[in-house]
C-alpha positions as CSV (number, residue, x, y, z in Angstrom):
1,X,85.8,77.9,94.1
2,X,88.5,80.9,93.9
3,X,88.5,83.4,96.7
4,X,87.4,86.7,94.2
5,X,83.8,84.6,93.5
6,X,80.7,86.8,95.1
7,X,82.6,90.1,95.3
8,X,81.3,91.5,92.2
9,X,77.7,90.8,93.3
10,X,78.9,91.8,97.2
11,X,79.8,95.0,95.6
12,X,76.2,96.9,95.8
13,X,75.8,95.7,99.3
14,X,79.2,96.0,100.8
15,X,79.4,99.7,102.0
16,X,76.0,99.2,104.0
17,X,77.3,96.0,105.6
18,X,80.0,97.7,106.5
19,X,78.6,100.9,107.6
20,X,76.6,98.4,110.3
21,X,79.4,96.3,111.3
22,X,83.3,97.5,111.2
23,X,82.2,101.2,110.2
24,X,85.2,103.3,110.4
25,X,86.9,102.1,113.8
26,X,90.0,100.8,111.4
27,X,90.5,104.1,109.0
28,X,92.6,106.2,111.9
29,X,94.9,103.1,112.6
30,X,95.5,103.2,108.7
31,X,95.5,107.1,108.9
32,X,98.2,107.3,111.0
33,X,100.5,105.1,109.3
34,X,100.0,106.2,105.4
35,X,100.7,109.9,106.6
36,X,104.0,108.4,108.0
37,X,105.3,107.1,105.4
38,X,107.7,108.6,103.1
39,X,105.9,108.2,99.8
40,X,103.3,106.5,98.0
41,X,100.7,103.8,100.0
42,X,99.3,100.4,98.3
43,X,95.9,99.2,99.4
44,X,95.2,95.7,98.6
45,X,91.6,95.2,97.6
46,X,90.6,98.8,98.2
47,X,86.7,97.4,96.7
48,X,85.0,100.5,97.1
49,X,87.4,102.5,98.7
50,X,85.9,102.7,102.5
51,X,90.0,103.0,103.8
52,X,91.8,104.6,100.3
53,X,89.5,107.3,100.2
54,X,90.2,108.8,103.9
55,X,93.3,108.2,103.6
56,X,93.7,110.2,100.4
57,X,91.6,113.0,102.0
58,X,93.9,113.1,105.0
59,X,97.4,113.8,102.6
60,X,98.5,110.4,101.8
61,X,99.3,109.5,98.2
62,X,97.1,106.6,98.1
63,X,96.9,103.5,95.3
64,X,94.8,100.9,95.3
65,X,94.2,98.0,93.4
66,X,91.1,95.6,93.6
67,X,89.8,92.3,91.2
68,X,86.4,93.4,91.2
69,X,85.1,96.0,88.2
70,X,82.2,97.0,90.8
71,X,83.8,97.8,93.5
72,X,86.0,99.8,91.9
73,X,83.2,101.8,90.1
74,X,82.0,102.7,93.0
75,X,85.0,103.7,94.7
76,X,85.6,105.8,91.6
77,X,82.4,107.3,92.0
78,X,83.4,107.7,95.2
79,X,86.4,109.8,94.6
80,X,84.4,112.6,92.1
81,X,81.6,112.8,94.0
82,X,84.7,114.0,97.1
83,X,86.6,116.3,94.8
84,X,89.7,114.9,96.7
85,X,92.9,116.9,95.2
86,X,95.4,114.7,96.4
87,X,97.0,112.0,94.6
88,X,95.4,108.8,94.4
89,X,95.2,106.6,92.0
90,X,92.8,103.4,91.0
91,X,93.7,100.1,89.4
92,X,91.9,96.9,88.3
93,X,94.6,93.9,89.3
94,X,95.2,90.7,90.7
95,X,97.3,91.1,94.2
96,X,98.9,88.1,93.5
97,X,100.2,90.0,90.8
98,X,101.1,93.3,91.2
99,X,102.2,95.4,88.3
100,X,104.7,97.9,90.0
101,X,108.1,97.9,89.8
102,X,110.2,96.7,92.5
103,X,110.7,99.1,96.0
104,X,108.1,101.1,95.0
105,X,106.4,101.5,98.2
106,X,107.1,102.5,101.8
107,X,104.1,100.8,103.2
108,X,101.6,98.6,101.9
109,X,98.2,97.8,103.5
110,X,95.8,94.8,103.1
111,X,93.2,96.2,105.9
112,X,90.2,94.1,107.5
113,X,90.9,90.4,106.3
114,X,91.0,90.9,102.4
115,X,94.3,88.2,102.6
116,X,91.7,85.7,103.7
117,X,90.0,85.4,100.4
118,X,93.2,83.8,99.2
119,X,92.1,80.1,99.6
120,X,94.6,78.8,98.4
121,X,98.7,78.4,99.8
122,X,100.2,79.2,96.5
123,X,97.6,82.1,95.9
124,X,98.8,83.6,99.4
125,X,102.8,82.9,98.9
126,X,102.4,84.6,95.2
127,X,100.8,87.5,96.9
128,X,103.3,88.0,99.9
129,X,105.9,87.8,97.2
130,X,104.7,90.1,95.5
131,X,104.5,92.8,98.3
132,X,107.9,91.9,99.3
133,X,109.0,93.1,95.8
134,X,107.5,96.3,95.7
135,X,108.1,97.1,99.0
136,X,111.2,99.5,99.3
137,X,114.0,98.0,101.9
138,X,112.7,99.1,105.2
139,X,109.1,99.0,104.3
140,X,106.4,98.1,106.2
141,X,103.2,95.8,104.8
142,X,100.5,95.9,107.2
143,X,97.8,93.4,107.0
144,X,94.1,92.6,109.4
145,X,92.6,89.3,109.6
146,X,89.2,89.1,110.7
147,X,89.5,88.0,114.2
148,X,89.1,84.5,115.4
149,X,87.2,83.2,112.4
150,X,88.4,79.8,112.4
151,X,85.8,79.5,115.1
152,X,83.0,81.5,114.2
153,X,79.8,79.1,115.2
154,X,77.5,77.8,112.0
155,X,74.1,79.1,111.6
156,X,71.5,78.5,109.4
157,X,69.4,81.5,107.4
158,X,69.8,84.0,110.1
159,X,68.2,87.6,109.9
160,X,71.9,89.1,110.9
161,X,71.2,92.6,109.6
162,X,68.6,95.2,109.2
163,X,67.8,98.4,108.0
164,X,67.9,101.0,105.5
165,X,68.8,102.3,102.8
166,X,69.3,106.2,102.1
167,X,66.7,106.3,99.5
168,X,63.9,104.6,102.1
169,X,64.8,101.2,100.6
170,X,64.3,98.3,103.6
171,X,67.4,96.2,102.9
172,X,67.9,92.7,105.3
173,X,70.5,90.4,105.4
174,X,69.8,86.3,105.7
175,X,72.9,84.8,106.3
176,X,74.3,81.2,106.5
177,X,77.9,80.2,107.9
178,X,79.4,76.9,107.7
179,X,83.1,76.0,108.2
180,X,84.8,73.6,106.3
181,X,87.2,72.2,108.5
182,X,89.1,70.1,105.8
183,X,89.9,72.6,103.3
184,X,89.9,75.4,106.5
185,X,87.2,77.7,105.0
186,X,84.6,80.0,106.1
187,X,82.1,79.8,104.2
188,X,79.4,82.7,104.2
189,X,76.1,82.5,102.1
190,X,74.5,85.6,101.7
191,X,71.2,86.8,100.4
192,X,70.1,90.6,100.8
193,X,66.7,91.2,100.8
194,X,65.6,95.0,99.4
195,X,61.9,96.1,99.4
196,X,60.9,99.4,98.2
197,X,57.1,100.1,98.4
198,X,55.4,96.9,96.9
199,X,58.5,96.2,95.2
200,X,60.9,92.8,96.6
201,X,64.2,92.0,95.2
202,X,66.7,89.5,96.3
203,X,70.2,88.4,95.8
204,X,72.1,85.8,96.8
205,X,75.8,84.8,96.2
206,X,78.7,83.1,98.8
207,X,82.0,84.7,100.3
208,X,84.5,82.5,101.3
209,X,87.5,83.3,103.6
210,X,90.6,81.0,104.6
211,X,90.7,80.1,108.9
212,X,94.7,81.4,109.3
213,X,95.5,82.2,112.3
214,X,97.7,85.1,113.0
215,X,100.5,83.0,113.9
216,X,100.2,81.1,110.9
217,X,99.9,83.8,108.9
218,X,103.4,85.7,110.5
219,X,105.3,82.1,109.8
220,X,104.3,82.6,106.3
221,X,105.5,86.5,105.9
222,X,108.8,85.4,107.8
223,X,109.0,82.9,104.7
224,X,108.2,85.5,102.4
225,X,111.4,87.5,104.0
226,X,109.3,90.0,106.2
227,X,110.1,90.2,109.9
228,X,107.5,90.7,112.2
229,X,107.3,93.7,114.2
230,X,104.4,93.8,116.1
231,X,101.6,92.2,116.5
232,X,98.7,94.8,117.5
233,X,95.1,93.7,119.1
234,X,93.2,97.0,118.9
235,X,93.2,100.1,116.4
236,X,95.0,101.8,119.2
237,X,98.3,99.8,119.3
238,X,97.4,97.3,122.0
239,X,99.0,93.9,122.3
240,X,97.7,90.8,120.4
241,X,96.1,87.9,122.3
242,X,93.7,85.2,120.8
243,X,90.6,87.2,122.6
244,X,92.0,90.4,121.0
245,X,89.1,92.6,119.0
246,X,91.1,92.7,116.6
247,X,93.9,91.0,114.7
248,X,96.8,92.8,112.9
249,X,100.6,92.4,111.8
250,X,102.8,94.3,111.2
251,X,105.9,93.3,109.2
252,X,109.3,94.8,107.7
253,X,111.4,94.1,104.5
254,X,115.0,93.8,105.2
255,X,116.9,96.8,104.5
């Protein structure tokens, strides 16, 4: 099992999901920070560009780069259908990866958890390498883990969310959580249910997510050679605790 299984079949479902659950509460926190920067922004996993694509709107010069062929044909979808003039540009790539050349960026984002899907140590180390190399001296890479998982309860074929779509479609999701204490997964097993008139369709696939902490996950950008500068508990700068709504780091390559 590697973290990028189930995005590709996620991908038609994601943008509803989220449009019920995070919405847009995280997009100004990012706002703010791309249009500070002095030069071009990296999203990691930009899927189907629910942050890249305000960002872009609002001024920023905006890239992002993403595993999964169908989220990224929606996001560039997406970006016709908004006619956005700015520069922003699109890229199918592994994070752990990353195929720019070194001090490229002034900040670097990896927004609502997407560093989680890295289930393994060496996948995450590659990857936090990688951003300290094309991170400019000085540059900041901030990153959001999805708040307290590591203690999300199990449950078994819950109706978690319901709805629907623009088109009249009645869309329902049936979810199952279990947690994997040994390896320290999440493990979500999704199956979205869509019925339009007499019509049923269903589809099923499983999201996993590594339990790090936000303490753990500062002791391994330290190691990567980024300091920690803050670590922020709501979208409106607020201090970190364990109870916090949300969970974010910020971090700085040496100058």
């Amino acid at each position: 099992m590697e973290g990028w299984h189930g995005w590709d079949d996620y991908a038609p479902f994601y943008d509803w999901e989220n449009a019920q659950t995070v919405q847009r509460r995280d997009v100004g926190f990012w706002r703010q920070r791309a249009l500070a920067a002095a030069g071009p922004v990296l999203e990691l996993g930009c899927g189907t560009g629910r942050v890249t694509l305000p960002l872009a709107k609002a001024g920023a010069t905006m890239v992002g780069i993403d595993r999964s062929s169908e989220m990224l044909s929606r996001a560039v979808r997406r970006v016709r259908r908004s006619r956005i003039k700015g520069p922003i540009q699109l890229i199918r790539g592994d994070i752990r990866y990353l195929p720019f050349a070194a001090g490229t960026f002034p900040l670097v984002i990896a927004p609502y958890g997407i560093l989680q899907s890295l289930l393994h140590e060496r996948d995450l180390a590659a990857t936090l390498d990688a951003v300290a190399t094309v991170l400019e001296p000085g540059g900041v890479f901030g990153l959001e883990l999805v708040a307290d998982l590591p203690s999300w309860k199990e449950y078994t074929k819950r109706l978690s969310l319901r709805g629907r779509r623009a088109n009249g479609t009645r869309i329902a999701l049936i979810e199952t959580v279990r947690q994997d204490r040994a390896r320290k997964l999440t493990v979500f097993e999704q199956e979205f249910v869509e019925r339009h008139g007499r019509e049923v369709s269903r589809k099923r696939f499983t999201l996993s997510f590594r339990t790090l902490t936000v303490r753990q996950m500062a002791q391994r950008l330290e190691k990567a050679g980024l300091k920690v500068t803050a670590l922020l508990g709501d979208y409106r700068g607020g201090p970190w605790d364990e109870r916090a709504e949300a969970w974010i780091v910020l971090a700085q390559k040496g100058g």
